[in-house]
GUTIMAR-483763 format. One record per atom (N, C-alpha, C, O): x, y, z; residue in three letters; residue number from 1; atom name. Coordinates in nm, 2 decimals, padded with zeros to 4 digits. Example, Ala and Ser with C-alpha at 12.3 -4.5 7.8 and 13.67 -1.06 7.14 Angstrom:
BEGIN
+--------+--------+--------+---------+-----+-------+
|      x |      y |      z | residuo | num | atomo |
+--------+--------+--------+---------+-----+-------+
|  01.32 | -00.57 |  00.78 |     Ala |   1 |     N |
|  01.23 | -00.45 |  00.78 |     Ala |   1 |    CA |
|  01.32 | -00.33 |  00.78 |     Ala |   1 |     C |
|  01.42 | -00.33 |  00.85 |     Ala |   1 |     O |
|  01.28 | -00.22 |  00.71 |     Ser |   2 |     N |
|  01.37 | -00.11 |  00.71 |     Ser |   2 |    CA |
|  01.29 |  00.00 |  00.79 |     Ser |   2 |     C |
|  01.34 |  00.11 |  00.80 |     Ser |   2 |     O |
+--------+--------+--------+---------+-----+-------+
REM end
This chain:
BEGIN
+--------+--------+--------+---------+-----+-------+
|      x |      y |      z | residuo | num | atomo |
+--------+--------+--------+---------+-----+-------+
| -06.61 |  09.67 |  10.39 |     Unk |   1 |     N |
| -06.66 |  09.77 |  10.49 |     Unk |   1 |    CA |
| -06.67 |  09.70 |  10.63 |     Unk |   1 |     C |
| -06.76 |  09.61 |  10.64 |     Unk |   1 |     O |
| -06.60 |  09.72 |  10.72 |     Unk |   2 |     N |
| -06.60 |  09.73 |  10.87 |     Unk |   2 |    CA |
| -06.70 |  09.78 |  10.95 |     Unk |   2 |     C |
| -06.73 |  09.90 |  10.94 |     Unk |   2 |     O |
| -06.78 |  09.71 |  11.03 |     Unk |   3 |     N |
| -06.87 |  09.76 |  11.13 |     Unk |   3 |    CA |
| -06.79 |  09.75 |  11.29 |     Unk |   3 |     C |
| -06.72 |  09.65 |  11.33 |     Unk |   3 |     O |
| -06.80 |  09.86 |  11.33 |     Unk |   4 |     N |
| -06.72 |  09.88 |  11.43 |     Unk |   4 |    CA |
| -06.82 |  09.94 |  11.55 |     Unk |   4 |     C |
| -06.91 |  10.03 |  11.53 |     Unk |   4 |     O |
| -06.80 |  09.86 |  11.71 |     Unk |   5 |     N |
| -06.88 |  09.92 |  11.83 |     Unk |   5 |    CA |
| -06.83 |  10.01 |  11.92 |     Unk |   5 |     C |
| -06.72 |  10.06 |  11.92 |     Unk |   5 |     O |
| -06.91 |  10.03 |  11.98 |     Unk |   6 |     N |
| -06.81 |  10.16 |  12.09 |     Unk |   6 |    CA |
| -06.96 |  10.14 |  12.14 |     Unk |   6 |     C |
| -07.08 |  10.12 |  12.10 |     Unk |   6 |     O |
| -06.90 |  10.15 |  12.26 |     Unk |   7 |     N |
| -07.00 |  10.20 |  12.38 |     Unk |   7 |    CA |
| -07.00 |  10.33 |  12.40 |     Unk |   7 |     C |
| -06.89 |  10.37 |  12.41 |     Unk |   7 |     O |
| -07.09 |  10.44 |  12.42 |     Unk |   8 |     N |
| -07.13 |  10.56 |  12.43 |     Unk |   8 |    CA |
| -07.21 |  10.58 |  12.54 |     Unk |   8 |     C |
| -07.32 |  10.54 |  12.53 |     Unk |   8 |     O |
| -07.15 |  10.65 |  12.70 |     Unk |   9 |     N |
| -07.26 |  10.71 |  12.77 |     Unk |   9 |    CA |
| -07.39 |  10.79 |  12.73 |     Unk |   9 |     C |
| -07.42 |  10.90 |  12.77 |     Unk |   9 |     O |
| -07.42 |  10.74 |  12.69 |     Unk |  10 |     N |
| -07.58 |  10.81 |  12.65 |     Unk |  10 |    CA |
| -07.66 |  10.74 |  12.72 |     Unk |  10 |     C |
| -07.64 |  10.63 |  12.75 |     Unk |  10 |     O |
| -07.79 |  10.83 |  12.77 |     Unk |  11 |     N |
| -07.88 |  10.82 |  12.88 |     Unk |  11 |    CA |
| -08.03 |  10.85 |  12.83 |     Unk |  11 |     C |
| -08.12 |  10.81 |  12.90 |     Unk |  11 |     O |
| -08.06 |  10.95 |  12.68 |     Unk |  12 |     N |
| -08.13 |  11.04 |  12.68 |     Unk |  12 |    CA |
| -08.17 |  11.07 |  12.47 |     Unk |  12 |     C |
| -08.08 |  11.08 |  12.39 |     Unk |  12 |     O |
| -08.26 |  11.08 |  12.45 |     Unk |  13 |     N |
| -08.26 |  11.14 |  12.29 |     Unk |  13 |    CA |
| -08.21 |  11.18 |  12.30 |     Unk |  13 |     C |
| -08.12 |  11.15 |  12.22 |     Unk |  13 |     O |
| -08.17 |  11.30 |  12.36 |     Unk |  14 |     N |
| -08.06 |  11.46 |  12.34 |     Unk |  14 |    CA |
| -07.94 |  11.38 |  12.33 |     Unk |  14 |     C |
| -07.88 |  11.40 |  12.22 |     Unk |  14 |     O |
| -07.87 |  11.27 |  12.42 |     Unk |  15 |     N |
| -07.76 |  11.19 |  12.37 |     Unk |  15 |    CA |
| -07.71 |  11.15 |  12.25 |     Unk |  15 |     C |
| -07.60 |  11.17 |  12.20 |     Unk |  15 |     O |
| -07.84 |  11.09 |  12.18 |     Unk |  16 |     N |
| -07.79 |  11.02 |  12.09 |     Unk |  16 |    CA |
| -07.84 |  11.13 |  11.97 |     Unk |  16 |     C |
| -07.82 |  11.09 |  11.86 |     Unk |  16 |     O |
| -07.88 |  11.20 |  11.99 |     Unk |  17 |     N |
| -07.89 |  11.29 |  11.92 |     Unk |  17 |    CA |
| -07.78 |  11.38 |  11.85 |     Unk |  17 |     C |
| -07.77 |  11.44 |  11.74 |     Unk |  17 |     O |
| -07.70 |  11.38 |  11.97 |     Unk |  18 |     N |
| -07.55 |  11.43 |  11.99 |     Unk |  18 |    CA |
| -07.45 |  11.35 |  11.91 |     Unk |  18 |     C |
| -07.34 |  11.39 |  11.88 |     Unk |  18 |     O |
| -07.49 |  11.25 |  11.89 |     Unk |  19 |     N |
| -07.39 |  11.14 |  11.83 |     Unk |  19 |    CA |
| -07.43 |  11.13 |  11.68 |     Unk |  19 |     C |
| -07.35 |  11.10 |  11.59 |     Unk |  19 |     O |
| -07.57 |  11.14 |  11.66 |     Unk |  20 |     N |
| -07.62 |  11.18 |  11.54 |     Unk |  20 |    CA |
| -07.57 |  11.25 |  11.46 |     Unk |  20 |     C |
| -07.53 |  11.20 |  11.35 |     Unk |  20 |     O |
| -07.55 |  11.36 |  11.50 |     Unk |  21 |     N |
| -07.48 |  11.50 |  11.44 |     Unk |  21 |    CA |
| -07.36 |  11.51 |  11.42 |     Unk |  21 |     C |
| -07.29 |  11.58 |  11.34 |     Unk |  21 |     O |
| -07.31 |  11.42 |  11.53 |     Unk |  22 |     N |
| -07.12 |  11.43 |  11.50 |     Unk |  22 |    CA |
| -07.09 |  11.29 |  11.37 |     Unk |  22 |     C |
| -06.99 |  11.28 |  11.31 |     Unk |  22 |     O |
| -07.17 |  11.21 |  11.35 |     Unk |  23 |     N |
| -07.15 |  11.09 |  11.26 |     Unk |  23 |    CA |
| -07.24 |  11.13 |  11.13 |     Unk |  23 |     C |
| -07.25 |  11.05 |  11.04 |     Unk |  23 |     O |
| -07.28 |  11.22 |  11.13 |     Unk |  24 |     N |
| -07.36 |  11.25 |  11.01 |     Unk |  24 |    CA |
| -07.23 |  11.35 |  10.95 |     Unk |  24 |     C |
| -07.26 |  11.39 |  10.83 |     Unk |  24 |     O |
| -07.15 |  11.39 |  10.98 |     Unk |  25 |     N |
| -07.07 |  11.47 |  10.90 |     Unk |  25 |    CA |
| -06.99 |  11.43 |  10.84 |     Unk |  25 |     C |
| -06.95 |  11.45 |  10.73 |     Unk |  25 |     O |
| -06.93 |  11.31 |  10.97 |     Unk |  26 |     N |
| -06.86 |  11.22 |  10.85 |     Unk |  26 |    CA |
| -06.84 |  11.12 |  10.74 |     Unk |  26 |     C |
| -06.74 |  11.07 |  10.70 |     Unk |  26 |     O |
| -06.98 |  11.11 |  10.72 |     Unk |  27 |     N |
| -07.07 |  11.07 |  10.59 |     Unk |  27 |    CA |
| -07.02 |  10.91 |  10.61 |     Unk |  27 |     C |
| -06.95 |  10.86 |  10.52 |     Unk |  27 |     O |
| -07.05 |  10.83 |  10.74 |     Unk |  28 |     N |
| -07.09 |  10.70 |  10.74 |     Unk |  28 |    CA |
| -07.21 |  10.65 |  10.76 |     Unk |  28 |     C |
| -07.31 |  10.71 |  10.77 |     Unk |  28 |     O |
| -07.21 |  10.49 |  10.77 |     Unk |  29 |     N |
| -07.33 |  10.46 |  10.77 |     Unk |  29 |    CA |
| -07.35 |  10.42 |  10.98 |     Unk |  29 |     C |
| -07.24 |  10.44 |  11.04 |     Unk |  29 |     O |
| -07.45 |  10.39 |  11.05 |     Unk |  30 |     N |
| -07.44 |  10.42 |  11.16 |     Unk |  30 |    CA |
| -07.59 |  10.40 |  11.23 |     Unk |  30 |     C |
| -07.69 |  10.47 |  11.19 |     Unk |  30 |     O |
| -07.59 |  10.30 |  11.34 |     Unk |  31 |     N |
| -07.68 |  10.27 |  11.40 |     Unk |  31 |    CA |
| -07.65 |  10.26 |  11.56 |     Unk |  31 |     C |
| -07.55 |  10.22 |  11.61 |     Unk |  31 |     O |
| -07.80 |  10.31 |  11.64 |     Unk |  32 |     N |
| -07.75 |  10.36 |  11.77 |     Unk |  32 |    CA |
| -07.86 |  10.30 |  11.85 |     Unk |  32 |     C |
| -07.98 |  10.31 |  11.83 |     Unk |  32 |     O |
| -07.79 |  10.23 |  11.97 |     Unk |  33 |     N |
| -07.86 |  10.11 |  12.03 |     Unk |  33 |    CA |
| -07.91 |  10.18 |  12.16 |     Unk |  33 |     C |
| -07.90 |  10.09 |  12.25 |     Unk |  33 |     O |
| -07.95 |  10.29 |  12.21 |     Unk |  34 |     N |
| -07.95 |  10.35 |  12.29 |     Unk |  34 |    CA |
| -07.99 |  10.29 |  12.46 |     Unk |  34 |     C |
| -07.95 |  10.33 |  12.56 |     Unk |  34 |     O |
| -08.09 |  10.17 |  12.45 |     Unk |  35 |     N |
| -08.11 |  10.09 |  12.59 |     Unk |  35 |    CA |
| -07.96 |  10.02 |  12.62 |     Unk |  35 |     C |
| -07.93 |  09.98 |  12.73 |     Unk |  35 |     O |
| -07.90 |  10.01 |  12.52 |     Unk |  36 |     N |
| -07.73 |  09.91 |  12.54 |     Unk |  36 |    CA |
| -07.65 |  10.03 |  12.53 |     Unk |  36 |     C |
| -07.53 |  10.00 |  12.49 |     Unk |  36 |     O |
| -07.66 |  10.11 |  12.54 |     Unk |  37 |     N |
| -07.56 |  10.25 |  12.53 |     Unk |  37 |    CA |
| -07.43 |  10.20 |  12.42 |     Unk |  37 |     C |
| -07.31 |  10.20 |  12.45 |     Unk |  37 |     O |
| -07.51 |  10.16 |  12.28 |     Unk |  38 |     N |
| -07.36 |  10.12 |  12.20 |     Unk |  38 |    CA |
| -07.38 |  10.20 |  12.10 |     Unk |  38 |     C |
| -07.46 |  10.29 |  12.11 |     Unk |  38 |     O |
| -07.31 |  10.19 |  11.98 |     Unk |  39 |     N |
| -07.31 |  10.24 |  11.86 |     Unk |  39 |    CA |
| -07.24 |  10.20 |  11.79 |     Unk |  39 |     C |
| -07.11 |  10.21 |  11.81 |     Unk |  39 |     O |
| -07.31 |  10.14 |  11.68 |     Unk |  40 |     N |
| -07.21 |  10.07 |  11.55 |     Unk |  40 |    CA |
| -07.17 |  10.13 |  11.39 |     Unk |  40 |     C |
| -07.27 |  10.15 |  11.31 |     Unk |  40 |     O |
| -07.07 |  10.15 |  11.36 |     Unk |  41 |     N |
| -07.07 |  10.24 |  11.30 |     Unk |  41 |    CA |
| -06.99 |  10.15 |  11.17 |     Unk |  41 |     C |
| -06.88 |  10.09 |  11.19 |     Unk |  41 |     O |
| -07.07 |  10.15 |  11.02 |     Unk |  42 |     N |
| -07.00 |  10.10 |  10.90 |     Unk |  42 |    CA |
| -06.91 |  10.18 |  10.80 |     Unk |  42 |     C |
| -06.94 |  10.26 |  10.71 |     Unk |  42 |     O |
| -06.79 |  10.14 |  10.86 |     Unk |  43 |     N |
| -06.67 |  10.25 |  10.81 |     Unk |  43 |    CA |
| -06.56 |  10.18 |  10.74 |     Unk |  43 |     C |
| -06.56 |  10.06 |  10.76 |     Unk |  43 |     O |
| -06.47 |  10.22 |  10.66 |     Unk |  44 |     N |
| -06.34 |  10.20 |  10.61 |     Unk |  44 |    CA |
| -06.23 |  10.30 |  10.67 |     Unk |  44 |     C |
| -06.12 |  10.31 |  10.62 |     Unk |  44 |     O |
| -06.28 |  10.38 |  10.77 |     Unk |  45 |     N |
| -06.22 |  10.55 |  10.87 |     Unk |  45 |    CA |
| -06.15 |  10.46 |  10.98 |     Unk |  45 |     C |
| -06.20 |  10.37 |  11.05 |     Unk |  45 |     O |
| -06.02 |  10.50 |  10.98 |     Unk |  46 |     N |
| -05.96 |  10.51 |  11.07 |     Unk |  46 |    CA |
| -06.04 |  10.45 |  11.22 |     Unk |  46 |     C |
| -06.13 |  10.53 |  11.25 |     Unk |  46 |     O |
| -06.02 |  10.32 |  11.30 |     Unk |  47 |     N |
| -06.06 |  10.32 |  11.42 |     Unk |  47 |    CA |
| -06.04 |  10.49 |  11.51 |     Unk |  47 |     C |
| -06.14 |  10.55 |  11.53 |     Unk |  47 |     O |
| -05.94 |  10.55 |  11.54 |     Unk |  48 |     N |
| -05.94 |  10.66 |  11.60 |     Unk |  48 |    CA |
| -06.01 |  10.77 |  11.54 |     Unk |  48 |     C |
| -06.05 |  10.85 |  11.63 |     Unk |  48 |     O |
| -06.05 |  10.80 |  11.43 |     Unk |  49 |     N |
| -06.10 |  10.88 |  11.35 |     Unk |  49 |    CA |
| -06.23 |  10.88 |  11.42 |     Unk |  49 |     C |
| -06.29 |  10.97 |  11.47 |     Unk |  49 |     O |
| -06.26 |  10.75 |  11.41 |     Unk |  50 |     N |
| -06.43 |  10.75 |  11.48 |     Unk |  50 |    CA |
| -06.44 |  10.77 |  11.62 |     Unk |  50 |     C |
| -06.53 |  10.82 |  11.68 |     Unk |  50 |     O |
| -06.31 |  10.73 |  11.68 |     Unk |  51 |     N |
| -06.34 |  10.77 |  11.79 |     Unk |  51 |    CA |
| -06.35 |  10.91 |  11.88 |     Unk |  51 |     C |
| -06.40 |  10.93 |  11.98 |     Unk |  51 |     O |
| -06.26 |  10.98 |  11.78 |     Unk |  52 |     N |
| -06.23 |  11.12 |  11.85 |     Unk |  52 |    CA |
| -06.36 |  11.17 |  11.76 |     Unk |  52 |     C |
| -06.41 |  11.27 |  11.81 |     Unk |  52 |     O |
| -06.42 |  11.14 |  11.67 |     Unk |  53 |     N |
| -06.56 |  11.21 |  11.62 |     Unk |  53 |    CA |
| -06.69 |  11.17 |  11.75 |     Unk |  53 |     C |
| -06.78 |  11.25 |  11.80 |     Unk |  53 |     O |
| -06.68 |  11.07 |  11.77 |     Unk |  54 |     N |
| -06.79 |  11.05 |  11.91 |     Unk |  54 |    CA |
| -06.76 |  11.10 |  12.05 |     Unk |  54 |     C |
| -06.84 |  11.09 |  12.14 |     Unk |  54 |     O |
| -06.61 |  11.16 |  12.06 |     Unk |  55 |     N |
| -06.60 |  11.20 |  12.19 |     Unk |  55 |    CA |
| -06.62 |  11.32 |  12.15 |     Unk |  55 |     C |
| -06.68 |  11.37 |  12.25 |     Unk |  55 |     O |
| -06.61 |  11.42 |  12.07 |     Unk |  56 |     N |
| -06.67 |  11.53 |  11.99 |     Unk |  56 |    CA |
| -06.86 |  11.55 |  12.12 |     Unk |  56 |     C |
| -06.94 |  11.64 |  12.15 |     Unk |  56 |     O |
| -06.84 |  11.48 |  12.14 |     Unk |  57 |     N |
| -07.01 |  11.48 |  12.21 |     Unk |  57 |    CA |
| -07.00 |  11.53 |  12.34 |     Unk |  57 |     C |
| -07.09 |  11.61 |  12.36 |     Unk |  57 |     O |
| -06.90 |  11.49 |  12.45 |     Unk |  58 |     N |
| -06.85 |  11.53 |  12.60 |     Unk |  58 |    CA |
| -06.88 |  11.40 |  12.63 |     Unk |  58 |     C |
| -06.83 |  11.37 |  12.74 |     Unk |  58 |     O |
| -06.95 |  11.29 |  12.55 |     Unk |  59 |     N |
| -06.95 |  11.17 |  12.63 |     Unk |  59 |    CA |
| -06.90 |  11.07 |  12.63 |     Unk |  59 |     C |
| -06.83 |  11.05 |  12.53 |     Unk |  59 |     O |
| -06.91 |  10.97 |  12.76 |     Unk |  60 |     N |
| -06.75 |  10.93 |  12.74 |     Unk |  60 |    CA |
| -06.75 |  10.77 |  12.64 |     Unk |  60 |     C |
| -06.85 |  10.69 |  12.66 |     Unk |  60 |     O |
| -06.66 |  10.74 |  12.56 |     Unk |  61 |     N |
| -06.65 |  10.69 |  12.47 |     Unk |  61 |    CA |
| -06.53 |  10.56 |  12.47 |     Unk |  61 |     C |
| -06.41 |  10.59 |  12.48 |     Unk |  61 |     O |
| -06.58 |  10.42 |  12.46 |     Unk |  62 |     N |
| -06.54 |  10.32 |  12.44 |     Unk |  62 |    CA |
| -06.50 |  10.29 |  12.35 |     Unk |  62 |     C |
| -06.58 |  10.34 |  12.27 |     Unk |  62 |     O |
| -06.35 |  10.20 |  12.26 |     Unk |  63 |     N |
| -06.40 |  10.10 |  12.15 |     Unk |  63 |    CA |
| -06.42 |  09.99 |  12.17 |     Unk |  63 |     C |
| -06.35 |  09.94 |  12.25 |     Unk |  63 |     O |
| -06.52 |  09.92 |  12.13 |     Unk |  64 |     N |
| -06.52 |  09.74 |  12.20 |     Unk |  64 |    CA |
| -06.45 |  09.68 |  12.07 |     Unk |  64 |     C |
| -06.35 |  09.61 |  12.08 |     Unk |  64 |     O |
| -06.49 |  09.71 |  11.95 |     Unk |  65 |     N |
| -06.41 |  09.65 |  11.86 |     Unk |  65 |    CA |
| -06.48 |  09.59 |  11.75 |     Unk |  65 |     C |
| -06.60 |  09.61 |  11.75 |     Unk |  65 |     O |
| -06.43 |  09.54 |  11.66 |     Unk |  66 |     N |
| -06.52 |  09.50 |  11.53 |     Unk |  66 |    CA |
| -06.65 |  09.42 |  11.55 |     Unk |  66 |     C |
| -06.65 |  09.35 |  11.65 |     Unk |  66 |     O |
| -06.74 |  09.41 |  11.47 |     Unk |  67 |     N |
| -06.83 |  09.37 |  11.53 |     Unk |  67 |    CA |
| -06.86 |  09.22 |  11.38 |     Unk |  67 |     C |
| -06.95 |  09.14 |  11.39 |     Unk |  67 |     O |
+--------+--------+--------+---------+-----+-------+
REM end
């Protein structure tokens, strides 16, 4: 299993809230650093998979890369 980062503009609970909801469907595991605006997500999914699921939010969305 792969832990993978992405930076996420999030500013707000309602943010990461947003990112909550879009990663909870795709039944990974997923932690959100909200003062570093990151998010790490433990996947075997496609790098793009995750990422078009976090742009799913309107916000704008980095990969930094495995972590």
């Amino acid at each position: 299993m792969t832990t993978h980062e992405f930076f996420v503009d999030m500013t707000c609970e309602g943010c990461s809230g947003a990112v909550t909801r879009v990663l909870k469907k795709l039944d990974v595991k997923f932690d959100i650093d909200l003062p570093n605006k990151k998010v790490f997500i433990e996947s075997d999914k496609d790098t793009d998979v995750l990422l078009e699921t976090l742009k799913k939010t309107g916000k704008t969305v980095t990969y930094i890369g495995p972590k």
